[in-house]
C-alpha positions in Angstrom: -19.5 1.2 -18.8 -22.2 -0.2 -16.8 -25.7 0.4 -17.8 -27.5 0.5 -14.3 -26.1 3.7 -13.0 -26.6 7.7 -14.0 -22.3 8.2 -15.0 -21.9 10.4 -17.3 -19.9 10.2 -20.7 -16.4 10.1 -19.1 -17.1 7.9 -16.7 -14.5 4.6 -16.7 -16.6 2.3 -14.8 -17.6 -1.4 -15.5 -14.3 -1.9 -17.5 -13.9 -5.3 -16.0 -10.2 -6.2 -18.4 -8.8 -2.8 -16.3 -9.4 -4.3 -12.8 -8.1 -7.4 -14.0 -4.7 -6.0 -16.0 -4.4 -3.2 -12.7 -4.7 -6.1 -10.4 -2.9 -8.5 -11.7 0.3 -6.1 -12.7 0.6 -4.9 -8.8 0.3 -8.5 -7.5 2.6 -9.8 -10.0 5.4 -7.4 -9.3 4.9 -8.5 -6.1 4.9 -12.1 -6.1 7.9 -12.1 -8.3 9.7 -9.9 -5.7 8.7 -11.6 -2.4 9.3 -15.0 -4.0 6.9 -15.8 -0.9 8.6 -18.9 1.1 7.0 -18.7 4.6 3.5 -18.7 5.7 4.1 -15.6 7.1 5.6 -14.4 3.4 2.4 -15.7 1.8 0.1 -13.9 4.6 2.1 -10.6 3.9 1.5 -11.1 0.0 -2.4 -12.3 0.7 -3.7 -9.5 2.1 -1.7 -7.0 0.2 -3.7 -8.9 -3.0 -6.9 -8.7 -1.6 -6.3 -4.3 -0.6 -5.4 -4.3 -4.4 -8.6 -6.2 -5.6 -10.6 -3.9 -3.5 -9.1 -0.7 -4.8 -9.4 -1.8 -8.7 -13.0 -3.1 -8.1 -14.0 0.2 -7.4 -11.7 2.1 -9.3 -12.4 0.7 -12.9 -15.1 -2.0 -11.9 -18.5 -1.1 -10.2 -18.0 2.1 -8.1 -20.0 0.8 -4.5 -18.4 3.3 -1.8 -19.7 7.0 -4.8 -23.0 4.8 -4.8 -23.3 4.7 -1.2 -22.2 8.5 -0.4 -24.2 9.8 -3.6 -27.0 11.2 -1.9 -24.6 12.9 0.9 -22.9 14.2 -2.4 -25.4 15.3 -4.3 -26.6 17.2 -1.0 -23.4 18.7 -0.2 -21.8 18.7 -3.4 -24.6 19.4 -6.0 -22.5 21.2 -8.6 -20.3 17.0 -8.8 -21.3 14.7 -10.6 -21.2 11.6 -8.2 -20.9 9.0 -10.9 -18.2 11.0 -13.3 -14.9 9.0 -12.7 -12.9 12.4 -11.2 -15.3 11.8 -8.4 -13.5 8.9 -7.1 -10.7 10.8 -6.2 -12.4 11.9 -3.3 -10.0 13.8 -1.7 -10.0 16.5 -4.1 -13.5 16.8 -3.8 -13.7 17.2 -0.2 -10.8 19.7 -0.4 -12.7 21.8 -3.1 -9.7 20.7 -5.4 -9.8 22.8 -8.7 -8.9 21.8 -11.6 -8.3 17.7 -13.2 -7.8 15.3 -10.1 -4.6 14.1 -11.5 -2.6 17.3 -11.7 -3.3 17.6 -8.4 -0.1 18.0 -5.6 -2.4 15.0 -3.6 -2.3 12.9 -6.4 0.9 13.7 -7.4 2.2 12.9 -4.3 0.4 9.4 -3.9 1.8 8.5 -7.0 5.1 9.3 -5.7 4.4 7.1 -2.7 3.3 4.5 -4.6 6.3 4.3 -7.4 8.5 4.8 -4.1 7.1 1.9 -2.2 7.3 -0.2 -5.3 11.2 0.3 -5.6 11.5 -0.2 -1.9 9.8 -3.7 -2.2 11.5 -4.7 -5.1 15.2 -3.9 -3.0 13.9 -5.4 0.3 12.7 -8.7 -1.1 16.2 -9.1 -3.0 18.4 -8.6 -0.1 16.3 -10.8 2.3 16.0 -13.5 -0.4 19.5 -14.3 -0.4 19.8 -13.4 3.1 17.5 -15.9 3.9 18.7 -18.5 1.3 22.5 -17.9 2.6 21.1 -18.5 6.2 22.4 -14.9 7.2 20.4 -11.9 8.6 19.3 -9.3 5.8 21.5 -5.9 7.3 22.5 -4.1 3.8 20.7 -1.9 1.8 17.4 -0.5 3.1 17.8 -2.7 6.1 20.5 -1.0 7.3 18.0 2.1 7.3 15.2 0.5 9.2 14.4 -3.4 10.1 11.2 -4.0 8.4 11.3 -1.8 5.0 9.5 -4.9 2.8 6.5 -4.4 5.4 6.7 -0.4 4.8 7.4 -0.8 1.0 3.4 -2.5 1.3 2.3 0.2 3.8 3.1 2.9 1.3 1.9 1.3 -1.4 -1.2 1.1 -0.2 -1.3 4.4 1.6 -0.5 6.4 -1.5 -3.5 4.6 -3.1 -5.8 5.3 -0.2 -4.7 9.2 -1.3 -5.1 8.9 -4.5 -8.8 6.8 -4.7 -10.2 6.3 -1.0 -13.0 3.6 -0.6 -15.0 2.4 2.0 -13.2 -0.9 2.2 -10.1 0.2 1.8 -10.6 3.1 4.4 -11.5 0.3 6.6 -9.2 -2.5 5.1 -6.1 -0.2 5.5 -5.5 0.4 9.2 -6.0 -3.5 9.9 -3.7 -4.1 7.3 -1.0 -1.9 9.2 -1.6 -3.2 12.4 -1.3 -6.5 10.6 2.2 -6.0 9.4 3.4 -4.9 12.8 2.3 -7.7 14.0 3.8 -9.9 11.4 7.4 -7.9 11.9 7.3 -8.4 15.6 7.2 -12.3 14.2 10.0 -12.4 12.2 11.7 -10.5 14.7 11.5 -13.1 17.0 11.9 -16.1 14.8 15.0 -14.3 13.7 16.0 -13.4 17.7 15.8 -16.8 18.6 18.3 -18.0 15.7 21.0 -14.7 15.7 20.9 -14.0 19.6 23.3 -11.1 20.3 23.7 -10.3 16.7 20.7 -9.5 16.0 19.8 -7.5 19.5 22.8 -5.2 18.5 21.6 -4.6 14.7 18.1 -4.1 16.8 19.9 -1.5 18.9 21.6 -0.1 16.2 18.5 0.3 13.7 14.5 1.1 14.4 12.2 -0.6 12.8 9.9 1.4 10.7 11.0 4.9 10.7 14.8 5.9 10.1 16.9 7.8 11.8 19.8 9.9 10.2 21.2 10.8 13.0 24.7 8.8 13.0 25.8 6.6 16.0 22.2 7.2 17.7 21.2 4.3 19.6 17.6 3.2 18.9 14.9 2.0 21.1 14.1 -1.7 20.1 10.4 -0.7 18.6 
């Protein structure tokens, strides 16, 4: 626990080895499902890494966005403790949450988002791994849902821990991100155009690219 701030006893900052093993689990899992191939691939992977950093530097390491907002807290909030670690769920203290952060239905449900997105990355990277290593286009599995969901499995991922433990640089660091993967799906898309032609214009046609759709036979816009 760091010395140089007022945190009380249950405080879980300066705990250096938990931003490292948090880190280095999330990018890990990661890199060993991307199997990152492409400049694009290791782009996608980059800045996913550096949102993760961010979040565990402030989660277990020095807590800078509580030590910039502590004065608006103590002022607003004077019955928190700015520095106690339940703090840096900041949601539930801005919705008056009672009770521990983590039994929360917020938290609960970031979690969910997160373990979600993790599954969806892990089943995305596989089928376009051999898609790509077969030469063929990636059209089972989630892609037959929507066109892109390795670039949402990351944008839930990180959403559900923007939910769950918002910072300033993640706050600011998350909407760049998504625009950021747009952009880097409207790449692939058309790299992958340019080598399918017609095949791939129908599968466009056929499924959107970030959200499903459920109904059956519905044609979709090419997003």
């Amino acid at each position: 626990m760091s010395e140089d701030l007022p945190m009380d006893n249950d405080a879980s900052y300066g705990v250096w080895w938990l931003v490292f093993v948090n880190s280095l689990f999330f990018i890990v899992f990661a890199l060993s499902f991307t199997r990152p191939r492409t400049g694009r691939d290791w782009r996608s992977l980059g800045v996913f890494s550096a949102f993760i950093v961010a979040l565990f530097a402030e989660m277990y390491g020095f807590p800078l966005s509580i030590y910039l907002l502590s004065d608006w807290l103590a002022s607003h909030y004077p019955e928190v403790d700015p520095f106690a670690h339940d703090t840096g769920h900041f949601w539930h203290v801005l919705l008056d949450g009672q009770g521990p952060a983590h039994s929360s239905p917020l938290h609960i449900f970031s979690e969910l988002l997160v373990f979600v997105g993790l599954i969806l990355l892990a089943l995305s990277w596989r089928i376009l791994y051999w898609a790509q290593r077969d030469q063929t286009m990636a059209m089972t599995g989630p892609y037959a849902l929507i066109r892109h969901p390795q670039y949402i499995a990351f944008i839930m991922i990180m959403l559900g821990f923007v939910l769950q433990w918002p910072t300033i640089p993640t706050l600011f660091m998350f909407p760049v991100l998504v625009g950021l993967y747009i952009h880097l799906a409207r790449e692939e898309e058309a790299e992958t155009r340019a080598r399918f032609g017609e095949a791939y214009d129908q599968y466009a046609t056929e499924t959107p690219a970030f959200i499903p759709s459920w109904k059956k036979g519905a044609r979709q816009p090419k997003i």
